[in-house]
VEXDREN-2710 file (C-alpha; in Angstrom, 1 decimal):
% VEXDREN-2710
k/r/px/py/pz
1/UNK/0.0/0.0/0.0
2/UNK/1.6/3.4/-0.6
3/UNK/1.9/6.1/1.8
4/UNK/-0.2/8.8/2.2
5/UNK/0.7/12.0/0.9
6/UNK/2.3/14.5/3.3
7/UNK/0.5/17.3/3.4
8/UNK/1.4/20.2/6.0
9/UNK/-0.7/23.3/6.6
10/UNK/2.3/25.6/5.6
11/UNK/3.5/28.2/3.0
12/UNK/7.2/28.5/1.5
13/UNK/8.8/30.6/4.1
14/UNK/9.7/33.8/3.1
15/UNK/12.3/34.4/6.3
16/UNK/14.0/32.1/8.3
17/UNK/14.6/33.2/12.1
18/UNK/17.5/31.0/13.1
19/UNK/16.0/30.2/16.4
20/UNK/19.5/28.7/17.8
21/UNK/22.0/31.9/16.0
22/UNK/23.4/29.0/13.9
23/UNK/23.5/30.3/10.7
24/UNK/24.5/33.3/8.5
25/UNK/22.3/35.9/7.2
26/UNK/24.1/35.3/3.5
27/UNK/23.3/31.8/3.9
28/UNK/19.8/31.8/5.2
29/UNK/18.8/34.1/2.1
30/UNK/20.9/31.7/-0.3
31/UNK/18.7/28.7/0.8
32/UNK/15.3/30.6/0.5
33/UNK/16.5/31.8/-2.6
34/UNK/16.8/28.5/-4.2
35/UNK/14.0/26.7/-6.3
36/UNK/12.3/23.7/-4.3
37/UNK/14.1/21.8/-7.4
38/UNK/17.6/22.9/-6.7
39/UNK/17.9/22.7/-2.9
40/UNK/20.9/19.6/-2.2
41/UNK/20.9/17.7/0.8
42/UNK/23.0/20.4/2.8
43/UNK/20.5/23.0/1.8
44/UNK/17.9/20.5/3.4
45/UNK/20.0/20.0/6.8
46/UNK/20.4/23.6/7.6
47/UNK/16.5/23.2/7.6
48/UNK/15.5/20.2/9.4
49/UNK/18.7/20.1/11.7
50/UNK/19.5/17.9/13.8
51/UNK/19.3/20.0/17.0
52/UNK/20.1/23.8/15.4
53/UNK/17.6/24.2/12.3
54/UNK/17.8/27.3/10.4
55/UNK/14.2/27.9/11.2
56/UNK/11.4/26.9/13.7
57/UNK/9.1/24.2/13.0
58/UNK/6.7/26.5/11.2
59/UNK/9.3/27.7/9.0
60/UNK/10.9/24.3/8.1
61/UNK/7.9/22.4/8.0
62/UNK/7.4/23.6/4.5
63/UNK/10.2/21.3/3.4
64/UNK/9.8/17.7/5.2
65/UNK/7.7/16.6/2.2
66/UNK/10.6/18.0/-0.2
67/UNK/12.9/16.1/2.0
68/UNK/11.7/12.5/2.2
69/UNK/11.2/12.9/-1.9
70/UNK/15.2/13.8/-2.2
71/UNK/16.7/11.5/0.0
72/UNK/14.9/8.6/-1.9
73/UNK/16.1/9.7/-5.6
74/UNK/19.8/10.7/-4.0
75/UNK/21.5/7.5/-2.6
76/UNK/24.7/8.9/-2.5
77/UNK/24.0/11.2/-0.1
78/UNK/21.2/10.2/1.9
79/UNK/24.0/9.2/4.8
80/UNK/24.4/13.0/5.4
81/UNK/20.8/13.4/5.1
82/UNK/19.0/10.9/6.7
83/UNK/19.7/12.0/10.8
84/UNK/18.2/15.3/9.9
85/UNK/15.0/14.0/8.6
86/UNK/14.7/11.5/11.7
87/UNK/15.7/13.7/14.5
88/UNK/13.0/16.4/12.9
89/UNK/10.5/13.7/12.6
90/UNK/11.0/12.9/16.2
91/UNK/11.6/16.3/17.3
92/UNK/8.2/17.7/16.4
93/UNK/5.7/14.7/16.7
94/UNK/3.7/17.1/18.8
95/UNK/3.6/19.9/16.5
96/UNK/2.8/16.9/13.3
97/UNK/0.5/15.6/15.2
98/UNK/-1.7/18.6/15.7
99/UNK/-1.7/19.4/12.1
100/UNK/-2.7/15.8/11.2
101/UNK/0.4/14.8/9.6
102/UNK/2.0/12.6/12.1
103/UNK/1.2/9.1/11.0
104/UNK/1.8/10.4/7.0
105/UNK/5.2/11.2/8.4
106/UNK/5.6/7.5/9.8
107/UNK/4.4/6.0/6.6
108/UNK/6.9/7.6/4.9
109/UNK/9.8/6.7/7.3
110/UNK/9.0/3.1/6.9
111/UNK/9.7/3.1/2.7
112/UNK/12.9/4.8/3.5
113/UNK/14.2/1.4/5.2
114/UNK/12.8/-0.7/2.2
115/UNK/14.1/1.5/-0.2
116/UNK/18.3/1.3/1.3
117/UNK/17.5/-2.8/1.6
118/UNK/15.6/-3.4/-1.9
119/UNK/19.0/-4.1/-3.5
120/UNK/22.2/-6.1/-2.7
121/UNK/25.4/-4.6/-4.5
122/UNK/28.6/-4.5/-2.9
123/UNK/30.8/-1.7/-4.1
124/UNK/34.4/-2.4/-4.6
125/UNK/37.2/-1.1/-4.1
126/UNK/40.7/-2.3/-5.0
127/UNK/43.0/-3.1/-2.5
128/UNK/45.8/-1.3/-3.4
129/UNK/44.0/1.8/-3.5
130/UNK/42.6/1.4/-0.3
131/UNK/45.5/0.2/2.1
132/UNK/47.6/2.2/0.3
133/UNK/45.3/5.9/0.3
134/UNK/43.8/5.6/3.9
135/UNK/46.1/3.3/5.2
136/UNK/43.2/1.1/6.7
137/UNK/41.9/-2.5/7.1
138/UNK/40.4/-3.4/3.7
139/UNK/36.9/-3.9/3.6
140/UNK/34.3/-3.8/0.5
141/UNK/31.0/-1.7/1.1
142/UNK/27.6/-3.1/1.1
143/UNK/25.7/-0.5/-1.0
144/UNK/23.3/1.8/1.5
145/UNK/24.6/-0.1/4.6
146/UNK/25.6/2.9/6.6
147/UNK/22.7/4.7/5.5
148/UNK/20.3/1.7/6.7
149/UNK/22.3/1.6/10.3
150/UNK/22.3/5.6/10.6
151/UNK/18.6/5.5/9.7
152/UNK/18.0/2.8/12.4
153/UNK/20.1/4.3/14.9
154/UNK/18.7/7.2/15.0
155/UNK/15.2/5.8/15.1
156/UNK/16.0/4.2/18.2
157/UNK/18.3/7.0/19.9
158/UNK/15.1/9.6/19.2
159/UNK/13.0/7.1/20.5
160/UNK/9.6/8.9/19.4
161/UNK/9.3/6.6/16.0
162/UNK/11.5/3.6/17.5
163/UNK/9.2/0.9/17.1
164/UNK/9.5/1.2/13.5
165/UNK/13.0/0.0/13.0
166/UNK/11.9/-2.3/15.8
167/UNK/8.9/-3.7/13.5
168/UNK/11.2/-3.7/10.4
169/UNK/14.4/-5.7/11.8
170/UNK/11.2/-8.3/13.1
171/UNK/9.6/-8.3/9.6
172/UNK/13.2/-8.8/7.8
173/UNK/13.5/-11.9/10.0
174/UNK/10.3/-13.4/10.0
175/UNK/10.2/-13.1/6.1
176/UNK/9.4/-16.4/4.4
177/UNK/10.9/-16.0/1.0
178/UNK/14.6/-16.2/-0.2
179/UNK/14.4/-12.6/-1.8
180/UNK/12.6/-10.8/1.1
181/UNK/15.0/-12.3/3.7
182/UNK/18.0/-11.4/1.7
183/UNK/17.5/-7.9/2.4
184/UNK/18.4/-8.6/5.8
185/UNK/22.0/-9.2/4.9
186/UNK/22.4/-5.3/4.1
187/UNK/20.5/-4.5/7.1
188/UNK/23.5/-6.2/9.8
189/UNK/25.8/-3.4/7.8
190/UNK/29.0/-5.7/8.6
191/UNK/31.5/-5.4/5.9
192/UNK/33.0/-8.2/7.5
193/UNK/30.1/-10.7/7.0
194/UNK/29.7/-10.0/3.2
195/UNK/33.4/-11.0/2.9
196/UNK/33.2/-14.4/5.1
197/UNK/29.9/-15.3/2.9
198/UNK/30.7/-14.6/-0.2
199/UNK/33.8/-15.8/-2.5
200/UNK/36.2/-13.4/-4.4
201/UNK/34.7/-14.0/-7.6
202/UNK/30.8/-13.2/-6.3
203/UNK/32.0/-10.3/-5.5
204/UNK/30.7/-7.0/-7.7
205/UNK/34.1/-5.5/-9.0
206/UNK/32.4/-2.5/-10.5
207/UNK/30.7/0.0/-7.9
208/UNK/28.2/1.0/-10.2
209/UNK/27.1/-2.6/-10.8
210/UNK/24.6/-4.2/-8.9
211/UNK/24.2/-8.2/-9.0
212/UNK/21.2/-10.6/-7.2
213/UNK/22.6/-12.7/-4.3
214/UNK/22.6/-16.0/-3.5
215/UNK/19.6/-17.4/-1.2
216/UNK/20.2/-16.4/2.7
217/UNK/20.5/-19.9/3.9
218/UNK/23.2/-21.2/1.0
219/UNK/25.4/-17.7/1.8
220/UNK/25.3/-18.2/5.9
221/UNK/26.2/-21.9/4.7
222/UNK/29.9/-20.8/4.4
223/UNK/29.7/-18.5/7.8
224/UNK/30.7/-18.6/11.3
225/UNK/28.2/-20.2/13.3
226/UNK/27.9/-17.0/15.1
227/UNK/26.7/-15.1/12.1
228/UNK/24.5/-17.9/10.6
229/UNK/22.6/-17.5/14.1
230/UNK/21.4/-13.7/13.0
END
């Protein structure tokens, strides 16, 4: 079923108070200046937060809608994005509830979750550029991962919406079918896992290439017991 459209009772600010002194008065102008179409996901922070928004919830409120659309069509940066749109979910239930638009707001917080855990890709990166640029432990990326675990984490640390990364994590698990339950795999974020389940020739060796995963049970197969028990 889709979610309901967010509607909230608000115009397009035309001034933004910086309620916290956070901000600039060049750069408060330069976001109200830009088209709904051009705003980027650090346009949308300074508006939602967390903690210091460039406006109160009156002001910003205009923009939540504008915000779950973007962070769903921009992958790549949803990680920067995604605390901001929790924490102001969370932060104003009151206020959303009053103007009828709290559960529209939870029914669009649950898609975001489906959306980071729809695909499995693993982007790549060679080892020698890795261990030799950062000078880290190598590790490949499960597409989203971070995103997923930032989204969850914050679900549960704001604790107003928490029992719907509760619910999702339950329905991941309880999920009869090989595809559905293969979503889960992304949603444990560990690096680590994908490597001790999958060979080096599954692996995707193009970042921008996605590939379907083997069934859950025949990938935990080659695990630890430990992580065949999640």
């Amino acid at each position: 079923m889709p979610a309901p459209d967010l509607k909230l009772p608000y115009a397009r600010p035309l001034s933004l108070s910086d309620p916290n002194h956070d901000f600039t008065i060049d750069h408060l102008k330069s976001i109200l200046a830009t088209p709904d179409c051009d705003l980027k996901w650090d346009d949308f922070q300074a508006l939602l937060g967390p903690y210091l928004p460039a406006g109160t919830y009156e002001e910003s409120a205009y923009f939540l809608p504008l915000t779950f659309d973007y962070i769903l069509t921009h992958d790549d940066e949803a990680l920067d994005l995604v605390t901001s749109l929790v924490w102001f979910s969370s932060e104003y239930a009151r206020e959303l509830q009053r103007d009828g638009a709290l559960e529209a707001v939870r029914a669009k917080l649950q898609p975001c979750l489906d959306h980071w855990t729809t695909a499995f890709m693993i982007n790549h990166i060679e080892r020698e550029n890795y261990v030799g640029k950062w000078n880290r432990r190598y590790l490949d990326i499960v597409h989203n991962s971070s995103t997923l675990m930032s989204a969850t984490n914050d679900l549960l640390e704001f604790k107003v919406h928490s029992d719907i990364a509760s619910a999702f994590f339950a329905d991941l698990a309880a999920a009869d079918s090989a595809p559905r339950q293969v979503r889960l795999v992304p949603g444990i974020g560990s690096c680590v896992f994908f490597r001790r389940c999958l060979s080096p020739t599954e692996r995707t060796r193009n970042p921008s290439t996605s590939r379907e995963p083997r069934p859950l049970g025949e990938a935990f197969g080659n695990c630890s017991p430990f992580a065949r028990q999640l």
